[in-house]
C-alpha positions in Angstrom: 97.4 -113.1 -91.7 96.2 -114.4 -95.3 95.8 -117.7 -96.3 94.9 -119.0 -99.7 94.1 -122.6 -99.5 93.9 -124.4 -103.2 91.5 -121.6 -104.2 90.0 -122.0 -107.6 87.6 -118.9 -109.6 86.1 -119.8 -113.0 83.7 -117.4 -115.1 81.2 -118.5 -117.3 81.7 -117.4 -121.4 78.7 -116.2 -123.2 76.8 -118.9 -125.5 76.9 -117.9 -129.2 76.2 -119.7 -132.6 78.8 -121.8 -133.2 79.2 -122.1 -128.9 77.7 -124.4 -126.6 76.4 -123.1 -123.3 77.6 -123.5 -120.0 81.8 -123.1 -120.8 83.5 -121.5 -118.8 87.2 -120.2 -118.1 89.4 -120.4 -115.0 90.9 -117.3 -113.9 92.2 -119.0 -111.1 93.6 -122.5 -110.7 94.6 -123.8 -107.0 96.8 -121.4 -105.6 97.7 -121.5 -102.3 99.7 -118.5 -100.8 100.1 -117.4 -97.6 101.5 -113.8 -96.4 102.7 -113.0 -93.0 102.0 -109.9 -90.7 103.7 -107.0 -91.5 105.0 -108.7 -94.7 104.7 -106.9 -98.0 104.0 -109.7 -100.7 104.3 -108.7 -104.0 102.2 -110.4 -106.7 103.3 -110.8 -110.6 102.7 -112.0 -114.0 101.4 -110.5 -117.2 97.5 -109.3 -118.2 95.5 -112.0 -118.2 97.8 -114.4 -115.6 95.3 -114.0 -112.8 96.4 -111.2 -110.5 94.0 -109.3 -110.0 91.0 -111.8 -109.4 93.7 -113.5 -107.1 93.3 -110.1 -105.5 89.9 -109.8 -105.3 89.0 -112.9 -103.9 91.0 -112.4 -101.0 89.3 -109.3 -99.9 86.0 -111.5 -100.7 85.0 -109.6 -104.4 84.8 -112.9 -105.5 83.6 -115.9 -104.2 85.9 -118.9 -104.5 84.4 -122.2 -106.4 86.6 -124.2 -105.1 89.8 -124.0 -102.1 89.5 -121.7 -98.7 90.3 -118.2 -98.0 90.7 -117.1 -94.1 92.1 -114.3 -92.3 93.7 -113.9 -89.2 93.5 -110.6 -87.4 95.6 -109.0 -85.2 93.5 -110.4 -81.9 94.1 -113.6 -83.5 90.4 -114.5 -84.7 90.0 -116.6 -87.7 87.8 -115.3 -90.4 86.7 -117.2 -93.8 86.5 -114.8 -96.7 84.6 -115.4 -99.3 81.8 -117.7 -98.1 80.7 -115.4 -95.1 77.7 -113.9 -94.6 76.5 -110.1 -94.3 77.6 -109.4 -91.0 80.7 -111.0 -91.1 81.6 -109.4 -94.7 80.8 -105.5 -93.0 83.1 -106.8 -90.1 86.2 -108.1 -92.6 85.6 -104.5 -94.2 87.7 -103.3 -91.3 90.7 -105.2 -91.8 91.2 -105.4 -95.4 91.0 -102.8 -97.5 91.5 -102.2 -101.6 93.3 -99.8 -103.4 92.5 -99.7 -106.8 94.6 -99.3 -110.2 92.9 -96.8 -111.5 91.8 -93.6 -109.3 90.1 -91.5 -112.6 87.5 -94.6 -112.6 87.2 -95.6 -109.0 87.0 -91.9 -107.8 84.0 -90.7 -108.7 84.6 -87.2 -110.4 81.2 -85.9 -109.3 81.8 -86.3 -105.5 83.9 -84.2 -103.5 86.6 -85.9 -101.4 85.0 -85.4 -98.1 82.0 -87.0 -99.8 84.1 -90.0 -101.2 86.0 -90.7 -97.9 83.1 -91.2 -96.2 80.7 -92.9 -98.3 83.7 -95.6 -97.7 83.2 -95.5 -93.8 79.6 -95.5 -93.6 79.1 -99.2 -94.6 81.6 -100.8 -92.1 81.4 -101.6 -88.5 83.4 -98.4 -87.6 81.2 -95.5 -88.3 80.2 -93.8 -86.1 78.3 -90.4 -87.2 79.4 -87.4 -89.2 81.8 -85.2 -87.0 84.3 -88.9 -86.1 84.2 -89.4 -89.9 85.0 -85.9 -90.7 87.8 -86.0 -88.1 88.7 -89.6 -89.4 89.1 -88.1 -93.1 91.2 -85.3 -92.3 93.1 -87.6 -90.4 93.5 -89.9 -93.5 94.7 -87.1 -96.0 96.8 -85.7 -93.8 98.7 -89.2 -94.1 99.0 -89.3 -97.1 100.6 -86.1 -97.7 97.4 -83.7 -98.4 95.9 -81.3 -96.2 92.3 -80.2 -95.1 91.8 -77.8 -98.1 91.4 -80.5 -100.3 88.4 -81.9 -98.9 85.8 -79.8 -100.9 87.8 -80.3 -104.2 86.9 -82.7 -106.5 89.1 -85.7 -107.9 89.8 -83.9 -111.8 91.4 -81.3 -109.7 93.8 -83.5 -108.6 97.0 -84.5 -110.6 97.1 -88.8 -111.1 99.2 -88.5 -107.9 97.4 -86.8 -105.7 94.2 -88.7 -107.1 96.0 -91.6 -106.2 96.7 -90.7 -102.5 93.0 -89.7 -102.1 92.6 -93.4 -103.5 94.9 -94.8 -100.6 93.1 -92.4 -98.1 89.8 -93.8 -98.6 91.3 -97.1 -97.7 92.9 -95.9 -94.7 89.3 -94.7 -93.6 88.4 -97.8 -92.2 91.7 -98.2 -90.3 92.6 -101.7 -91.9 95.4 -104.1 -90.9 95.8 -105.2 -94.5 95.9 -103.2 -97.7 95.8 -104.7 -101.1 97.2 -102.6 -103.6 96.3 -103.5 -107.0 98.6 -101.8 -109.8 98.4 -98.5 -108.2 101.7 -97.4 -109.6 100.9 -98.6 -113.1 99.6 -95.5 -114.3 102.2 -92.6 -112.7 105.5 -91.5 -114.3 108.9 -92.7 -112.7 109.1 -89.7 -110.1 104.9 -89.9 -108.9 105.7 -93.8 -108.8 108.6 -93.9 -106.4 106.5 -91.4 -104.1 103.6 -93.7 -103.9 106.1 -96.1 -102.8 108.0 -94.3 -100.6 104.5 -93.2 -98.9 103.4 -97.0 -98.9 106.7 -98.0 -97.3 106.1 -94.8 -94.5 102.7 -96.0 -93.9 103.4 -99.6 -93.7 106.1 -98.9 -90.6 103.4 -96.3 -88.9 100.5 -98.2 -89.2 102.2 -102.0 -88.8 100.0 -102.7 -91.9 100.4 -105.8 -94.1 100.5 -105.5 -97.7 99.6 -107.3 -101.0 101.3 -105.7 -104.1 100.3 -106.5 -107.5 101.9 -105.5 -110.4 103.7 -106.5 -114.0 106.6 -104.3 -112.8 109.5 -106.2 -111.5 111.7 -104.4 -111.2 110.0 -102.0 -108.8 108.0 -105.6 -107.1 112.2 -107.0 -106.4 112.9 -103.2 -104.7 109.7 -103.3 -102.5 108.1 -106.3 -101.4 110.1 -109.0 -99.6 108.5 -111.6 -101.2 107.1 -112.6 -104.5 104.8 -114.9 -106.2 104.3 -115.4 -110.5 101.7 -116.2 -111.4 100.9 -117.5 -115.3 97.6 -119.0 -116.7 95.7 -118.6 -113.2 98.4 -120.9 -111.4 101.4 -119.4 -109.1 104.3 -121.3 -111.0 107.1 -120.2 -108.7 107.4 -118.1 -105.0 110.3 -116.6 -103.5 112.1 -114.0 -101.4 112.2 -110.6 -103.8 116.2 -110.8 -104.0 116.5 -114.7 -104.3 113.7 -114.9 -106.8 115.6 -111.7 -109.1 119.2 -113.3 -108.4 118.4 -117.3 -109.3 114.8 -117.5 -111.4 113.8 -121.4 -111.6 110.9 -121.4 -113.4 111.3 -121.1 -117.0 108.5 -118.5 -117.0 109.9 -116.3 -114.7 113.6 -116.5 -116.1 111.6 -114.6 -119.3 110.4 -112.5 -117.4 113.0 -111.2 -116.0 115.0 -111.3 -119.2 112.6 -108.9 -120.1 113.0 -106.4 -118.0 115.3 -103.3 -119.5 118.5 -103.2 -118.9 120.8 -99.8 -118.3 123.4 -98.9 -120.4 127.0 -99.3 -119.3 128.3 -95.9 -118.9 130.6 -94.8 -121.1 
């Protein structure tokens, strides 16, 4: 459904004294990806590898500077994302939807959560008027595991999980056919995390939905995404089935990655 074609993203550094103008730095250099329907891709690498701009220029945050980003739909159009115009951005908002890492930042605290869900309709080509987006966001929490009386609370009353599955709600709103999930299990202890997951997974199976996982995490990347790409300095150095790529690492940066990753005890 996603295609990343060579796709390039550089930002320009601030001039200083001892700086000339016009540098700049590449956050992303010619990676080419492409995930499947239905697939769950997982996406990994340490701060500062790339991840999340890779992220957001596929769901056309950022514009590309160099490569091509399209998107097939489910009725089999072709989209480009990233270069489009207005009208054909609102129209992508339908199909690919964000999840961000943080919900205490991208909730905002002030808003109640009837008030957040729909402020994320209103701009796409699905709304259609208060009452179906009132019925849409019950709808919404009641998929993710939270009921109608928790639409005139506000995000602090939540706990980081339930803040979270509001998070995942509002992306729901707009009835996407891919959600990119960026580090939303970062933040949350072990037993929160593996609910998220476990929700994601559910969700994924309901609504035939195609996901993009980032995260630093591999352990939990190997359990739930079926395949995986590293990325380091911007580039993706190596791609792989989730089991093949924890079982036989070929790249010397992802062998240390996974060397770093704790190990249990034997018992006893």
């Amino acid at each position: 459904m996603l295609t990343l074609d060579a796709v390039s993203k550089r930002f320009a550094l601030k001039a200083g004294y001892f700086a000339a103008a016009r540098r700049h730095v590449y956050a992303v250099r010619e990676v080419s990806l492409r995930i499947a329907a239905g697939e769950t891709y997982g996406l990994v690498g340490e701060s500062g590898s790339g991840k999340t701009t890779t992220a957001r220029l596929a769901v056309g945050m950022y514009r590309p500077d160099g490569g091509a980003i399209t998107y097939r739909d489910r009725a089999g159009d072709l989209h480009e994302v990233g270069r489009s115009g207005a009208r054909a951005r609102r129209e992508l908002r339908t199909r690919l939807a964000y999840v961000f890492q943080d919900p205490a930042r991208s909730l905002n605290p002030r808003m109640r959560v009837e008030s957040i869900l729909l402020a994320g309709l209103r701009y796409t080509a699905n709304w259609r008027g208060v009452e179906d987006g009132r019925s849409r966001a019950l709808a919404a929490l009641e998929s993710v595991g939270l009921a109608a009386r928790h639409l005139s609370r506000r995000p602090p009353d939540f706990s980081g999980g339930q803040r979270q599955r509001v998070a995942i709600a509002r992306a729901l709103m707009v009835q996407p056919e891919t959600l990119i999930c960026d580090e939303i299990v970062s933040a949350l202890d072990v037993s929160i995390r593996s609910q998220i997951l476990d929700l994601l997974q559910h969700l994924r199976r309901e609504l035939g939905l195609t996901l993009m996982f980032i995260s630093h995490d591999l352990a939990v990347v190997t359990y739930f995404c079926d395949r995986v790409g590293v990325m380091q300095d911007g580039r993706l150095v190596e791609e792989a089935a989730a089991r093949e790529l924890a079982a036989n690492p070929r790249h010397g940066y992802t062998q240390t990655l996974y060397a770093a990753v704790p190990k249990l005890p034997a018992p006893g």
